[in-house]
ROMAR-981476 format. One record per residue (C-alpha): residue number from 1; x, y, z. Coordinates in Angstrom, 2 decimals. Layout:
ROMAR-981476
{atom NUM, {X, Y, Z}}
...
END
This chain:
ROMAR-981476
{atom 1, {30.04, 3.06, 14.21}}
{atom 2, {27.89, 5.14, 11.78}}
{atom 3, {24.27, 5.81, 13.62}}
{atom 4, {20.97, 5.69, 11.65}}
{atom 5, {17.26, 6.62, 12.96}}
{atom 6, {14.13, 5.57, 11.12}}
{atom 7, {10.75, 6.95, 12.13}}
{atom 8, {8.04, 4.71, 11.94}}
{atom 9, {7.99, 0.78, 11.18}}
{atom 10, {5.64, 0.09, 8.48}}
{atom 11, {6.62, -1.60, 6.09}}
{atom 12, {8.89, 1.00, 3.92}}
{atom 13, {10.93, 1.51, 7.70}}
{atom 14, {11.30, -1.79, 8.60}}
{atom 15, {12.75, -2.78, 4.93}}
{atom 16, {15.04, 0.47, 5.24}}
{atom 17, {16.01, -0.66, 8.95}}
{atom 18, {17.08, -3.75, 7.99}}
{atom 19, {19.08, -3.07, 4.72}}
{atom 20, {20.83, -0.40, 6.98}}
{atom 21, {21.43, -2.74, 9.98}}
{atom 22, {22.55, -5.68, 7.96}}
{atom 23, {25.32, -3.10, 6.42}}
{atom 24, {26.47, -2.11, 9.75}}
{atom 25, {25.06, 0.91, 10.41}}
{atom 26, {23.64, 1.12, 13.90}}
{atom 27, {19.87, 1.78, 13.24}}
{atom 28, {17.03, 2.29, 15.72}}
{atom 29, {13.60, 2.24, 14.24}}
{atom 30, {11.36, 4.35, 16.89}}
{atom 31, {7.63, 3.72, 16.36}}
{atom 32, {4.69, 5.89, 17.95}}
{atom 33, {2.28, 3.28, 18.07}}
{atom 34, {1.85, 0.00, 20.60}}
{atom 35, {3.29, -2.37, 17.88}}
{atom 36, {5.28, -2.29, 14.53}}
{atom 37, {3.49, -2.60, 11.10}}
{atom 38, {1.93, 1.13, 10.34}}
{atom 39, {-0.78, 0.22, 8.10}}
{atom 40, {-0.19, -3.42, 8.81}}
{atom 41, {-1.65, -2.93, 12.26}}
{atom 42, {-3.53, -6.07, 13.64}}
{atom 43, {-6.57, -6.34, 16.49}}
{atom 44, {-7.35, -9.40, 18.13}}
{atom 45, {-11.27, -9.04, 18.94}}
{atom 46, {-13.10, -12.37, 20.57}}
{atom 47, {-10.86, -14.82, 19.56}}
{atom 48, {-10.42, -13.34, 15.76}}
{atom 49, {-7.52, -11.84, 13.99}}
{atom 50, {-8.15, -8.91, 11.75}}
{atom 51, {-5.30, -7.12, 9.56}}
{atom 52, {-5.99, -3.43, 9.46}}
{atom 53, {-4.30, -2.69, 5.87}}
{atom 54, {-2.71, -4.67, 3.28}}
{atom 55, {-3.67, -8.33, 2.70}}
{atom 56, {-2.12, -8.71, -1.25}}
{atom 57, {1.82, -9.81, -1.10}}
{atom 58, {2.87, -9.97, -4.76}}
{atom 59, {7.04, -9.68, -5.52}}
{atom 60, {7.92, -12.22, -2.64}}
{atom 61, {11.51, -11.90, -3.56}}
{atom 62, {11.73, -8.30, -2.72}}
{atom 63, {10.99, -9.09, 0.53}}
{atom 64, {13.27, -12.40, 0.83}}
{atom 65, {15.98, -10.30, -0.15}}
{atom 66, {16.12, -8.54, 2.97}}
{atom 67, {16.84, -11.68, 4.47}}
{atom 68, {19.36, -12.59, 1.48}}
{atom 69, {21.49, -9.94, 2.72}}
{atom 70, {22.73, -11.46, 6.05}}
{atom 71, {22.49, -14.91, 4.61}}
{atom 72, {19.42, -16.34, 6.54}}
{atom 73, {16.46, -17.29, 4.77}}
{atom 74, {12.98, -15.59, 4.95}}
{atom 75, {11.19, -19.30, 5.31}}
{atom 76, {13.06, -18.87, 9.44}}
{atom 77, {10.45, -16.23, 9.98}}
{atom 78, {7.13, -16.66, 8.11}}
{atom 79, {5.58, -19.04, 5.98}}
{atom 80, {3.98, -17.59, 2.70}}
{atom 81, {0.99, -19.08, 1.67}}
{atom 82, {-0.06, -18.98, -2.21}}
{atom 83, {-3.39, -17.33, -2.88}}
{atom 84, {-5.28, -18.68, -5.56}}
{atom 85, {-7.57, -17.24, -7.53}}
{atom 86, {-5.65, -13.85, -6.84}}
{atom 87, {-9.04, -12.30, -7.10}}
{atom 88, {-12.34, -13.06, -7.90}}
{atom 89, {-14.43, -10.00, -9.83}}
{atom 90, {-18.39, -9.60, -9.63}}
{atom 91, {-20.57, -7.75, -10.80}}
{atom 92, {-24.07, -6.83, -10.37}}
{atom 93, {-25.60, -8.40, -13.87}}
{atom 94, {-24.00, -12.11, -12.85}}
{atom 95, {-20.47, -12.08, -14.01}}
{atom 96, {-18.02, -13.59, -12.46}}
{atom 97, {-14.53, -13.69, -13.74}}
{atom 98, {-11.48, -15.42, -11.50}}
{atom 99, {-8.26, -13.88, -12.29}}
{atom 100, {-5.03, -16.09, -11.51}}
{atom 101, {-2.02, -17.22, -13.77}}
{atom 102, {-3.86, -20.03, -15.07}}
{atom 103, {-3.41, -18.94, -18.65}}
{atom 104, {-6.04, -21.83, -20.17}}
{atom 105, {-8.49, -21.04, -17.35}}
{atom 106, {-8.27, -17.14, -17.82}}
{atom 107, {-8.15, -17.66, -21.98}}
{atom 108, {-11.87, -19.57, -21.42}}
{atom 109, {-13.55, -17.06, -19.50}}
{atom 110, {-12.26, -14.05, -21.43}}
{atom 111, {-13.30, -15.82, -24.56}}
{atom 112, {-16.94, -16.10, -22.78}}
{atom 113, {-17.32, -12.75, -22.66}}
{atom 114, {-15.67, -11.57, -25.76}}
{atom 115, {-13.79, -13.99, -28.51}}
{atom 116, {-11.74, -11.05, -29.86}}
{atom 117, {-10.71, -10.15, -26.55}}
{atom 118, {-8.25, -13.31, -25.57}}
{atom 119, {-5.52, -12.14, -27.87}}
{atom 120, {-6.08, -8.46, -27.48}}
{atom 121, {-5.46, -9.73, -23.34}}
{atom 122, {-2.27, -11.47, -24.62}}
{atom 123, {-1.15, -8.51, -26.69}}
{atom 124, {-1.95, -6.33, -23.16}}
{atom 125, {0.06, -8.66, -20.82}}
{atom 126, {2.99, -8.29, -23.49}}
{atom 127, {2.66, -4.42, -22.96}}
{atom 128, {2.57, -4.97, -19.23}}
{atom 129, {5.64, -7.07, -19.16}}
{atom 130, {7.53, -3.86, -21.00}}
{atom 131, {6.04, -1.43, -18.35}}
{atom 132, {7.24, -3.90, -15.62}}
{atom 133, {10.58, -4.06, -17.02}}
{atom 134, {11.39, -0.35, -17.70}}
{atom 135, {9.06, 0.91, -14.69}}
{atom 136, {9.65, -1.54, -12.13}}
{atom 137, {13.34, -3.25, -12.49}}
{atom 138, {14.94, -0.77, -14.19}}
{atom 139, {13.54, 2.19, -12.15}}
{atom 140, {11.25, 0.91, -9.31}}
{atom 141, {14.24, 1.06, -6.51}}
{atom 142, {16.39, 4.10, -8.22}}
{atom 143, {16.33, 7.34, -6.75}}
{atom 144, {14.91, 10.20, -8.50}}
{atom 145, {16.81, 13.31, -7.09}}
{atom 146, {17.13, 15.87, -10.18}}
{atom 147, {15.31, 16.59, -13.25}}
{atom 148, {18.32, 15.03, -15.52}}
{atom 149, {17.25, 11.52, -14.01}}
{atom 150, {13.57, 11.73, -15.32}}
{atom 151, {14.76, 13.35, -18.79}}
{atom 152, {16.75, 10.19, -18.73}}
{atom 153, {13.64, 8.13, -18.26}}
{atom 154, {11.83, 9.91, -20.37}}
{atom 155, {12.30, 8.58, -23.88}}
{atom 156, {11.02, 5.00, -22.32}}
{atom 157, {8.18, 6.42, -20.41}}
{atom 158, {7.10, 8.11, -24.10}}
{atom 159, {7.57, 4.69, -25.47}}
{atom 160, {5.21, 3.31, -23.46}}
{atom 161, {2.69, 6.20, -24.11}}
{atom 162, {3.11, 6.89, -20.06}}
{atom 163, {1.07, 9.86, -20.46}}
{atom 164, {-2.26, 7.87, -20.95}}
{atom 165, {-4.15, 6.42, -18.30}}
{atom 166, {-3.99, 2.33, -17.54}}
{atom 167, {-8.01, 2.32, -18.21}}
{atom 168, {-7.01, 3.97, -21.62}}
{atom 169, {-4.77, 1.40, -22.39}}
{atom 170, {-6.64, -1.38, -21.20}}
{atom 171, {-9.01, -0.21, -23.25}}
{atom 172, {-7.19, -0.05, -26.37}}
{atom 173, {-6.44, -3.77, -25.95}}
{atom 174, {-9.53, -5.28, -24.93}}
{atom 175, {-13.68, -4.16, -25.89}}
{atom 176, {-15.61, -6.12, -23.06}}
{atom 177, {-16.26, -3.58, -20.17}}
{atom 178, {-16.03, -6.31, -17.69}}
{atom 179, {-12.20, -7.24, -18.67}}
{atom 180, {-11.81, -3.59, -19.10}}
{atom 181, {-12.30, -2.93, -15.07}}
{atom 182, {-11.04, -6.01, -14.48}}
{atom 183, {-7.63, -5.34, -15.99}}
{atom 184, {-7.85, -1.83, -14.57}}
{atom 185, {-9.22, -1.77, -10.84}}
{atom 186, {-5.65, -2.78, -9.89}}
{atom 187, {-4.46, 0.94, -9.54}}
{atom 188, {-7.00, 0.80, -6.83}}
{atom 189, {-4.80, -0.77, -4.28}}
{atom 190, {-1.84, 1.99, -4.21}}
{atom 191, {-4.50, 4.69, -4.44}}
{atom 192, {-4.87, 5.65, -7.96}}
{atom 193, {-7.97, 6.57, -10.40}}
{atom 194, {-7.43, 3.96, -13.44}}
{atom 195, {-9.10, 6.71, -15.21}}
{atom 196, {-6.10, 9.30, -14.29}}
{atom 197, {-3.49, 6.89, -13.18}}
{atom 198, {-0.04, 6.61, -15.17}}
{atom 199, {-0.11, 3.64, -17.44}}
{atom 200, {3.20, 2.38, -16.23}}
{atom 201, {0.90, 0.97, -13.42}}
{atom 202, {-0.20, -1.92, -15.52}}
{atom 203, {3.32, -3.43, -14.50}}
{atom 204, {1.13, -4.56, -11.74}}
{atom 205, {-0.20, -7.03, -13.72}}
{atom 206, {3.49, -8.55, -14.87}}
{atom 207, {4.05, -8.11, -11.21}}
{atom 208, {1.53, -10.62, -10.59}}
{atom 209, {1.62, -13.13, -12.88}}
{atom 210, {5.28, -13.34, -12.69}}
{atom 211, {5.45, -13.63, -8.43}}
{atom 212, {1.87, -14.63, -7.44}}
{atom 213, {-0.23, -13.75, -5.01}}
{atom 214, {0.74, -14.61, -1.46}}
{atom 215, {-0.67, -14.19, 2.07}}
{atom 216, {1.75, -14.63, 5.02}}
{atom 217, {0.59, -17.41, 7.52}}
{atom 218, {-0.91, -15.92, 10.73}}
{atom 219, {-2.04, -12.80, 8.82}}
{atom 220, {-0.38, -10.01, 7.29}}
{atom 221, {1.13, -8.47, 10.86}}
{atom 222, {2.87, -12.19, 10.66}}
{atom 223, {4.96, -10.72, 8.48}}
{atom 224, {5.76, -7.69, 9.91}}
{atom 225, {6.64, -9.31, 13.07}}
{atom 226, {9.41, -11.98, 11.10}}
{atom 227, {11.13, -8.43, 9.77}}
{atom 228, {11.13, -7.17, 13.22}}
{atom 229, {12.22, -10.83, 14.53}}
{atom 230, {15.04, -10.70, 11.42}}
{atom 231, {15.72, -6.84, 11.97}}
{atom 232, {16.44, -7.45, 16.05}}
{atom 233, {18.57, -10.58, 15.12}}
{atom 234, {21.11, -8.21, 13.20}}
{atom 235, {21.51, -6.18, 16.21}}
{atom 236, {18.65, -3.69, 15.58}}
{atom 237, {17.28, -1.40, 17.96}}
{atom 238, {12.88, -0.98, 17.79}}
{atom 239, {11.54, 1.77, 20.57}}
{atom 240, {7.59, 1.36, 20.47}}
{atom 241, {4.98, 3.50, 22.08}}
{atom 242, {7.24, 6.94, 21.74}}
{atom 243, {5.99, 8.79, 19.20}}
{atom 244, {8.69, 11.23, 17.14}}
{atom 245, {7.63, 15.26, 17.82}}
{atom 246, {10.43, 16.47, 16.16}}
{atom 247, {13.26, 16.13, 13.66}}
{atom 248, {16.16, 17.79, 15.39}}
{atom 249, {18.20, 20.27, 13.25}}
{atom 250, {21.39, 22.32, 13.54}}
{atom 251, {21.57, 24.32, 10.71}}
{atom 252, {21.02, 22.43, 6.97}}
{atom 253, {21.57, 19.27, 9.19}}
{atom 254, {19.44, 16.61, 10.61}}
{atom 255, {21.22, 15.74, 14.62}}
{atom 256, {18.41, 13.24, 15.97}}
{atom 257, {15.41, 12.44, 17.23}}
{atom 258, {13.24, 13.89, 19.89}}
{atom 259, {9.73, 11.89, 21.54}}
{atom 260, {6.56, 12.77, 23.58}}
{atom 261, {8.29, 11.16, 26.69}}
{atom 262, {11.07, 13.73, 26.56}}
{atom 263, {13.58, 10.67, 25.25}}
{atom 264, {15.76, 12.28, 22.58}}
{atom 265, {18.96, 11.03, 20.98}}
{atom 266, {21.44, 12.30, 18.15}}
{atom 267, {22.16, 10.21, 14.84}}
{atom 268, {24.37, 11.00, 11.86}}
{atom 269, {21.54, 10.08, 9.64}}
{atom 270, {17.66, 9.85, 10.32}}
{atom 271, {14.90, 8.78, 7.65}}
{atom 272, {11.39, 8.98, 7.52}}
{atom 273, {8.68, 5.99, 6.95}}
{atom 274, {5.89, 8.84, 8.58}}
{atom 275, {3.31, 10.60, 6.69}}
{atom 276, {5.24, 12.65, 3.98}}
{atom 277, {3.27, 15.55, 5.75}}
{atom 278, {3.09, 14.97, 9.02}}
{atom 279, {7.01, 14.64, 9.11}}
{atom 280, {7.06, 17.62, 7.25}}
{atom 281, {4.63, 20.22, 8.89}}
{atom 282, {4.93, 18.98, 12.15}}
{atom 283, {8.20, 17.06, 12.47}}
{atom 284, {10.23, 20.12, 10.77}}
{atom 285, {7.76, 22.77, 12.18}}
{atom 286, {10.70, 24.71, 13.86}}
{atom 287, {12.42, 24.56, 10.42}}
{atom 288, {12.60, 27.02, 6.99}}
{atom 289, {12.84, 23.62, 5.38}}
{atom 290, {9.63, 21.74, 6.79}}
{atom 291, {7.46, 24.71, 6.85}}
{atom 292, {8.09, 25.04, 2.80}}
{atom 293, {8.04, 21.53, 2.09}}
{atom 294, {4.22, 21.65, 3.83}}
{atom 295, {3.34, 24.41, 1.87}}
{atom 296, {4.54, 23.13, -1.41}}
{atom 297, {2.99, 19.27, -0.26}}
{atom 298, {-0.60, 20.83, 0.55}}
{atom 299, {-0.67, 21.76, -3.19}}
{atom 300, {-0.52, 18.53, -4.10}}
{atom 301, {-3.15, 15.37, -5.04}}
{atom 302, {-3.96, 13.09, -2.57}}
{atom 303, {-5.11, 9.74, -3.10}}
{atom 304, {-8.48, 8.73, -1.47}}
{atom 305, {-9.45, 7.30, 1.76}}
{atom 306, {-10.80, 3.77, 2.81}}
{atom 307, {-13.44, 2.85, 4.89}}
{atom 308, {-13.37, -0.43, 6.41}}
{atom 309, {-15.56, -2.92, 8.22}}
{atom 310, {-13.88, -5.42, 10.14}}
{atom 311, {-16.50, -8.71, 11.30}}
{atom 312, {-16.11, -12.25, 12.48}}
{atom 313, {-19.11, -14.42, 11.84}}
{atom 314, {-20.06, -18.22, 12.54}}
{atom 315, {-19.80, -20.68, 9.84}}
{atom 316, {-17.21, -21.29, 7.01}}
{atom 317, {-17.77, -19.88, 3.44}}
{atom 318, {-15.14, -22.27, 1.60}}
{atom 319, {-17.25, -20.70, -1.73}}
{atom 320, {-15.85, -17.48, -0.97}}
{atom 321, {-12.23, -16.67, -2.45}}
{atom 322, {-9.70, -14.86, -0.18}}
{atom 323, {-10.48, -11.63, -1.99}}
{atom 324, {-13.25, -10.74, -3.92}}
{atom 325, {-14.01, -7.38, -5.60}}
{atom 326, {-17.63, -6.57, -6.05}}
{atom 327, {-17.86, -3.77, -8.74}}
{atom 328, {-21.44, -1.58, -8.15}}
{atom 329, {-23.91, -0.32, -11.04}}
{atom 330, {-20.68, 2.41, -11.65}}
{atom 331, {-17.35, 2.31, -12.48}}
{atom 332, {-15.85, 6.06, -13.78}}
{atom 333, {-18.66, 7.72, -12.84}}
{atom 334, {-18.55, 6.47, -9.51}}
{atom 335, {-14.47, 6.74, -8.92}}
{atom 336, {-15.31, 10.72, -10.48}}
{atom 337, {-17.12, 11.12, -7.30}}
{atom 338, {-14.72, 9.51, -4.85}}
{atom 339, {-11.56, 11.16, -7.03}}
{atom 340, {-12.78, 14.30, -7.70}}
{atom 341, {-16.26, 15.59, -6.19}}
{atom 342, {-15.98, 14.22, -2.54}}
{atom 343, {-19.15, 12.99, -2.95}}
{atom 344, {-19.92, 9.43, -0.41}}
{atom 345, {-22.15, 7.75, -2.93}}
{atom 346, {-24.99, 5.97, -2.21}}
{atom 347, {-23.76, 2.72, -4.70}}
{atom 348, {-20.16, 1.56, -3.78}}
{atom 349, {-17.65, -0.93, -4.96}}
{atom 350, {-16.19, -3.35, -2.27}}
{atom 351, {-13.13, -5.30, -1.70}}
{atom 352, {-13.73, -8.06, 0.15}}
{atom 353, {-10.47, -9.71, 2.58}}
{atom 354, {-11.73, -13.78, 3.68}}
{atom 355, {-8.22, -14.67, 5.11}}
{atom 356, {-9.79, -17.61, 6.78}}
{atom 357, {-10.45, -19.62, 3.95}}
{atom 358, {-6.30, -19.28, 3.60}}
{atom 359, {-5.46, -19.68, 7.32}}
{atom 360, {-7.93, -20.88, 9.34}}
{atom 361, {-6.27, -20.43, 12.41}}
{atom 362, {-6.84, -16.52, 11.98}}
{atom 363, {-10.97, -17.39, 13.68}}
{atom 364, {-12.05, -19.57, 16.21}}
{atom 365, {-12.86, -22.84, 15.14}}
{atom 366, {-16.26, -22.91, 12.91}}
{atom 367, {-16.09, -19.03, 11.85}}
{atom 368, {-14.39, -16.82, 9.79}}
{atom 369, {-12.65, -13.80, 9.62}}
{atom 370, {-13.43, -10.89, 7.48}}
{atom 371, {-12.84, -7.29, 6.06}}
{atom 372, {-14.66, -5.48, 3.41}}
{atom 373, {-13.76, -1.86, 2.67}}
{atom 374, {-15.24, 0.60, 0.14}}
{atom 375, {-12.59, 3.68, -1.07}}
{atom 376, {-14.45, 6.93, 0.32}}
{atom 377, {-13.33, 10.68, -0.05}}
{atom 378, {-10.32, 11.82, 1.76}}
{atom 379, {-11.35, 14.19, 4.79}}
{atom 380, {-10.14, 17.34, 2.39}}
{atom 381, {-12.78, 16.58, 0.19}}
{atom 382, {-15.59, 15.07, 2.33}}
{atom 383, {-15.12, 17.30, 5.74}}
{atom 384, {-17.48, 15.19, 7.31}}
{atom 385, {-17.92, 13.54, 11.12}}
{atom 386, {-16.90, 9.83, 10.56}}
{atom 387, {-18.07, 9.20, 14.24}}
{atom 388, {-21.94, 10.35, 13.18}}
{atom 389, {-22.14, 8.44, 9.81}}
{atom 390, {-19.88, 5.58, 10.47}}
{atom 391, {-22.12, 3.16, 11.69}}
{atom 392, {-24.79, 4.06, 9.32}}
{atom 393, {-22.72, 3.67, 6.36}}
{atom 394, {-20.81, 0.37, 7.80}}
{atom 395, {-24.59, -1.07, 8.47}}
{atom 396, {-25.58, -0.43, 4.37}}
{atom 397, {-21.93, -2.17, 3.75}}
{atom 398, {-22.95, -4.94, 5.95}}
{atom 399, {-26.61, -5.68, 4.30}}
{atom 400, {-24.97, -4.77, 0.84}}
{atom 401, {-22.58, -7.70, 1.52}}
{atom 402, {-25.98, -9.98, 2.95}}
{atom 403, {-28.16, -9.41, 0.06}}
{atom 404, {-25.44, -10.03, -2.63}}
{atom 405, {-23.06, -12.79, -1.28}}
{atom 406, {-23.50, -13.87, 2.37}}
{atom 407, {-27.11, -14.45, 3.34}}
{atom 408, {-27.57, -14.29, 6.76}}
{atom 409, {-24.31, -12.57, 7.43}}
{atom 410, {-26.35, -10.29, 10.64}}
{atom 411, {-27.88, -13.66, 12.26}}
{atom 412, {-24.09, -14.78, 12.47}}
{atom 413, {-21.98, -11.55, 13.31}}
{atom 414, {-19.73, -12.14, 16.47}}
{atom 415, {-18.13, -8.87, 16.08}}
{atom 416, {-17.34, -6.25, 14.15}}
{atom 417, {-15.96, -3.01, 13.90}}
{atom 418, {-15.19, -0.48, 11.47}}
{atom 419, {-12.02, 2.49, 10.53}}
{atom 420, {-12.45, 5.68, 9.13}}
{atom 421, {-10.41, 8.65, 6.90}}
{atom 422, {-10.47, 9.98, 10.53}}
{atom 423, {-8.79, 7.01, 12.18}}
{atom 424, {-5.82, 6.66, 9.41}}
{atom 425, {-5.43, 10.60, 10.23}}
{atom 426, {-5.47, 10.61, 13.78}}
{atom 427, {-3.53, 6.36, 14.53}}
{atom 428, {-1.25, 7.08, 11.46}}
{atom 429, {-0.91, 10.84, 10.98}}
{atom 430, {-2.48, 10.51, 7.33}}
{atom 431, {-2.47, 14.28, 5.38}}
{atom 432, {-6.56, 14.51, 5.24}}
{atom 433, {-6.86, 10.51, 5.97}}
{atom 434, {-5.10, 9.64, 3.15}}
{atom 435, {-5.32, 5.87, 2.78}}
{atom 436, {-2.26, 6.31, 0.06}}
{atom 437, {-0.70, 9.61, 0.24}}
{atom 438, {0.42, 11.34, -2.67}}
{atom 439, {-2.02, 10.17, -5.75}}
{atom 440, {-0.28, 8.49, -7.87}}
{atom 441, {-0.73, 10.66, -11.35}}
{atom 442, {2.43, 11.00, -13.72}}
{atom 443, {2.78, 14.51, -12.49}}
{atom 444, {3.48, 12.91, -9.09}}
{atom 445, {5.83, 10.30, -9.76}}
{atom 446, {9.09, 9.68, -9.73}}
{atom 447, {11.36, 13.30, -9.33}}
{atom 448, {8.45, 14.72, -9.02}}
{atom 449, {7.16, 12.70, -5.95}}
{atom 450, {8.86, 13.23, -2.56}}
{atom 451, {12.49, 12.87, -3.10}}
{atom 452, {14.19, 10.27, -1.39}}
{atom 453, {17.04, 12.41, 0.07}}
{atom 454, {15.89, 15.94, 1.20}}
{atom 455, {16.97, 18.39, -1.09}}
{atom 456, {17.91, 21.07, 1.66}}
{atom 457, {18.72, 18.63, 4.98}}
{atom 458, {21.11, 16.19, 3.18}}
{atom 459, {21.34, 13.52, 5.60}}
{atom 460, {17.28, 13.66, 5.86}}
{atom 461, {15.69, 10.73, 3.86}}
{atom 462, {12.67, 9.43, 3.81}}
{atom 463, {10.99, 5.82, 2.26}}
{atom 464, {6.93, 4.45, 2.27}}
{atom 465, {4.28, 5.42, 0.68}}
{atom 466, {4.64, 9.08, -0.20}}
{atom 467, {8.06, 8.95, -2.05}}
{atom 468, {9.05, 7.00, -5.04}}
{atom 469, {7.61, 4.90, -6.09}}
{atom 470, {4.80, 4.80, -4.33}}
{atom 471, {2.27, 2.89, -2.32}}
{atom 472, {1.74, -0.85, -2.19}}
{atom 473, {3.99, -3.49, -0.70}}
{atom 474, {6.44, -3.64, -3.45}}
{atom 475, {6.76, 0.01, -3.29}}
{atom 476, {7.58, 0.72, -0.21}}
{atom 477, {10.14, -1.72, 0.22}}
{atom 478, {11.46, -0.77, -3.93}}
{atom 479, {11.28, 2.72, -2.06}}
{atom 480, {13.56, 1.47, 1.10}}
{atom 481, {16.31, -0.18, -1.19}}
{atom 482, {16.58, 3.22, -2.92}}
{atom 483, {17.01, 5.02, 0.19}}
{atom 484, {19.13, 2.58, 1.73}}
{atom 485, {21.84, 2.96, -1.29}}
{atom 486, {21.87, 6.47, -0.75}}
{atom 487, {22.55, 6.63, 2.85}}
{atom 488, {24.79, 4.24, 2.60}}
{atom 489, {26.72, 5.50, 0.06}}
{atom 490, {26.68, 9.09, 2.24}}
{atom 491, {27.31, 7.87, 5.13}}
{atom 492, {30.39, 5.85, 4.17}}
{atom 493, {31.80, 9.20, 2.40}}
{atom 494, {30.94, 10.98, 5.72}}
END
């Protein structure tokens, strides 16, 4: 039997474990960290459950496929709550707009804030469901591995003006400035500037209204734990607390696997759900390959950082949606300083995670659970010690989040906490503290992004964040069905 490795198991590894393992190849996933889930980490802190990354599951059936392909059903292992509004968007002058797939509901407040704008939103959503079908169906889980494949895309991508920016097309659809960010913020979440960012990514919004907006009972690490649960079932091998120090190499191949505690074993294929980076520069450092690949990678754009306060507090806020953006005094100006000047503002804009008013059972009885994070400079760009300022700046967060939506939020803290750029570089090996890695700009996608299939080590792959497609749940596991065909389809001709 065929023998697979997969370093790390986030979300992208996990999804690439399990297509491999359910097609007979004999796959261990070995993880550095105490438990599975990379940025879907979890802490348990007084009785409360926090998630440490992402809390928005849209394109369910990406993820019930992986349990399609055995012939078990993903229902066994997790149950998926719907979230409803999806979000809720404030800002600082009063507005408050709900977004969900209500059409009448979301027709009546875009018509309060601009008449016009209702069918210039319905004329956008038509525009997102072509960018959904040609960016995300048709090429969100190929492999991009020479320039012929993007020429081949190309004439599409042209079509639908892929060059400009989702805030320019927004903008060309809709004149309200609310709707505008509202319809635009979403690049946000897989760590893009909606000023910069391809406008293929307004797919998200198809994505969206199409699958929902879901939230997996028991917290996001809930379901990372049913693919782990599912992925052991098949037969699946999962090695925590080891991490990977080096890709092993014998000439242009990739032999195994060697880890801090001197365990080492040999594979006929191994893939990478690490830091694009990290498995470059440091996995590869005895190689030609990796030490190239690092030099050509720190050229590149990286997308931003997050910084994130964690806090359980007394009292239920049933008032409060599960998330909530609140948009400060500045939208480009303000992402101009996070994107491009490194500058940690002294206004922010704040995503706000309530998972309680979902799932209760995520706080003890009478209080709630909650994260709010603001996107900050990555540490190439803001070189600053997270340690000194951290509480300081999670403290303005905090009596930001008092003043504007949860009076008396100090009187009731239980606990709290906070993670820094520095944290995602040091727990998760992040390039600079990445939240993202690679930014997503059109000069970064697709063939031009990380390959899926090293282009020198051919039975070196890699899946997650920092090769195509990108970040964001759908992504990662889009990435992991592309990387799956092709080492299947290798390793069967091998």
């Amino acid at each position: 039997m065929m023998r697979a490795a997969v370093i790390g198991a986030g979300f992208g590894g996990l999804a690439l474990a399990i297509r491999l393992q359910s097609a007979g190849i004999e796959t261990t996933i070995v993880e550095g960290r105490d438990k599975p889930g990379g940025r879907a980490y979890q802490w348990q802190r007084e009785g409360f459950t926090f998630d440490a990354g992402p809390t928005v599951i849209t394109d369910p059936d990406c993820l019930a496929d992986l349990w399609r392909l055995s012939g078990r059903d993903i229902a066994e292992d997790v149950e998926l709550l719907p979230v409803s509004p999806f979000y809720r968007l404030m800002w600082p002058d009063g507005t408050n707009f709900d977004y969900s797939n209500d059409d009448e509901a979301l027709a009546r407040q875009i018509a309060a804030l601009n008449p016009e704008d209702v069918a210039g939103y319905k004329r956008f959503l038509g525009y997102s469901g072509e960018v959904y079908r040609e960016g995300y169906e048709k090429l969100g889980h190929v492999a991009f591995l020479d320039f012929a494949s993007m020429i081949k895309a190309a004439p599409q991508l042209m079509r639908n003006q892929a060059w400009r920016s989702v805030y320019s097309i927004v903008a060309s659809y809709v004149k309200d400035e609310h709707l505008r960010q509202a319809l635009s913020f979403h690049t946000l979440l897989v760590g893009g500037n909606p000023f910069s960012t391809s406008s293929i990514y307004a797919l998200i919004h198809a994505l969206e209204k199409r699958g929902g907006v879901w939230f997996p009972k028991g917290g996001t690490h809930a379901l990372i734990g049913a693919m782990v649960t599912h992925f052991q079932r098949l037969g699946g091998t999962l090695r925590l607390g080891d991490p990977v120090v080096a890709i092993d190499t014998l000439g242009d191949r990739a032999t195994g696997l060697s880890c801090a505690s001197g365990w080492s074993a040999p594979f006929d294929a191994v893939a990478s759900n690490a830091d694009v980076m990290h498995s470059y520069r440091d996995l590869l450092a005895h190689s030609q390959r990796g030490r190239r690949a690092a030099q050509a990678l720190s050229r590149k754009r990286y997308s931003p950082s997050l910084f994130v306060v964690h806090f359980g507090i007394r009292g239920a806020f049933p008032g409060i949606p599960h998330h909530s953006i609140l948009f400060g005094p500045r939208y480009k100006d303000l992402l101009t300083d996070i994107y491009d000047h490194g500058v940690l503002a002294r206004d922010f804009s704040l995503y706000l995670h309530h998972p309680t008013v979902t799932d209760p059972a995520l706080a003890p009885e009478g209080c709630s659970t909650f994260y709010v994070l603001a996107p900050v400079p990555h540490m190439g760009k803001l070189p600053v010690d997270w340690d000194e300022i951290g509480p300081a700046y999670a403290d303005r967060i905090l009596d930001h989040l008092e003043a504007r939506l949860i009076p008396g939020l100090r009187e009731r803290l239980v606990t709290r906490f906070h993670y820094t750029p520095a944290d995602f570089a040091q727990d998760l090996n992040a390039h600079m503290g990445s939240a993202f890695s690679l930014e997503p700009l059109l000069t970064q996608s697709a063939f031009f992004r990380v390959h899926n299939r090293d282009d020198r080590i051919p039975n070196l792959y890699f899946t997650g964040a920092g090769t195509h497609p990108g970040a964001g749940i759908p992504g990662v596991v889009g990435s992991a069905k592309a990387t799956a065909a092709l080492m299947l389809d290798d390793l069967r001709r091998a």
